[in-house]
N, C-alpha and C positions, 0 to 999 in steps of 0.2 A: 885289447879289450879286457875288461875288470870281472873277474867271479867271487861268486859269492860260494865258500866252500861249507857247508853243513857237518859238524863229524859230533854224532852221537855214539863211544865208545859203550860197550856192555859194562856192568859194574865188572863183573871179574877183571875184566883188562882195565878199566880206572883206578881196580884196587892195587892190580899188580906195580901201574904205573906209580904210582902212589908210595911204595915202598921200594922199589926197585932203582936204584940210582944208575945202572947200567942202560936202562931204557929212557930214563930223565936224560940222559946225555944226549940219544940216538933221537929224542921226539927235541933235542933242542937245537942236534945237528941239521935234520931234515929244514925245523924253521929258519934255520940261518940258510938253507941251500935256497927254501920257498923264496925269502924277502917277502913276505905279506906285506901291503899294504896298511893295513890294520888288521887288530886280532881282537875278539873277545870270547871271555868263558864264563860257564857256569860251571856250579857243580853238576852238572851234568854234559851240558853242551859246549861246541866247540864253533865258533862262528870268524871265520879270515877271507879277508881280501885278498886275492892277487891277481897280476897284469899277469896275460897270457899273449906273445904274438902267435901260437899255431898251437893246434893240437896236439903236438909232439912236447911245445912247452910247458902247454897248461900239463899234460900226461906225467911229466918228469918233476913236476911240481906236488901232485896229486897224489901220485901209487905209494910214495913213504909211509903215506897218512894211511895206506889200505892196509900194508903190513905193521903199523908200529899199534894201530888201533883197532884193530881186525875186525871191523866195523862197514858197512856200504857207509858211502860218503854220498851227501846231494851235491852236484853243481849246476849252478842258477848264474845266469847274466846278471852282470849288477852295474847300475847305470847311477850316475853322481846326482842330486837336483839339478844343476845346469844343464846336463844330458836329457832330461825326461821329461820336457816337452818335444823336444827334438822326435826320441821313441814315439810318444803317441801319436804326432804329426805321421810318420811313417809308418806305424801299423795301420792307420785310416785310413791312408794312401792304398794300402795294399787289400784292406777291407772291401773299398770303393770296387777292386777288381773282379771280386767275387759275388759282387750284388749287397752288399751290406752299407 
C-alpha cells in the first residue's frame, strides 16, 4: 500500500539542516533506506511517497524522518487515479451498511 508522508520540520532544524552537512548525509542516508516513490519540497514542507507492506515497514521507513527532523510527521493513504474509483466504490459499500 502507497502513503503519503507530510514532514513540516520547525525552522530551527531546516536551519540547522541547512548548514549542517553531517545531517545532509544522515536525512540522504535515511531516503536512500526510505526508496520513496516520489518526493516533493518546499521551503517549508516535505511531501514523499512510499510502498509499505506492514506496519513494521511503513514504521522503519518513517521514525528517521521523526529524529532527523524532530518534527510529528502526518501519514495519509494515498491511492494512484486508477485506484480511486475502486476507493470510493468501496467506501459506499461500506457506507450502505451503516444506513447512509
Amino acid at each position: 500500500m502507497k502513503f503519503l508522508i507530510e514532514v513540516y520540520p520547525p525552522s530551527d532544524v531546516k536551519n540547522e539542516m541547512e548548514k549542517s552537512t553531517d545531517i545532509q548525509k544522515k536525512v540522504g542516508e535515511a531516503f536512500q533506506r526510505m526508496k520513496p516513490l516520489a518526493a516533493w519540497f518546499t521551503y517549508r514542507y516535505g511531501f514523499i511517497v512510499v510502498e509499505a507492506e506492514s506496519v513494521e515497514d511503513l514504521n522503519r521507513k518513517v521514525a528517521p524522518l521523526f529524529h532527523l527532523f524532530k518534527t510529528d510527521i502526518k501519514i495519509s493513504p494515498a491511492f494512484s487515479l486508477e485506484e480511486f474509483p475502486k476507493i470510493l466504490a468501496s467506501i459506499g459499500e461500506e457506507a450502505k451498511k451503516y444506513g447512509y
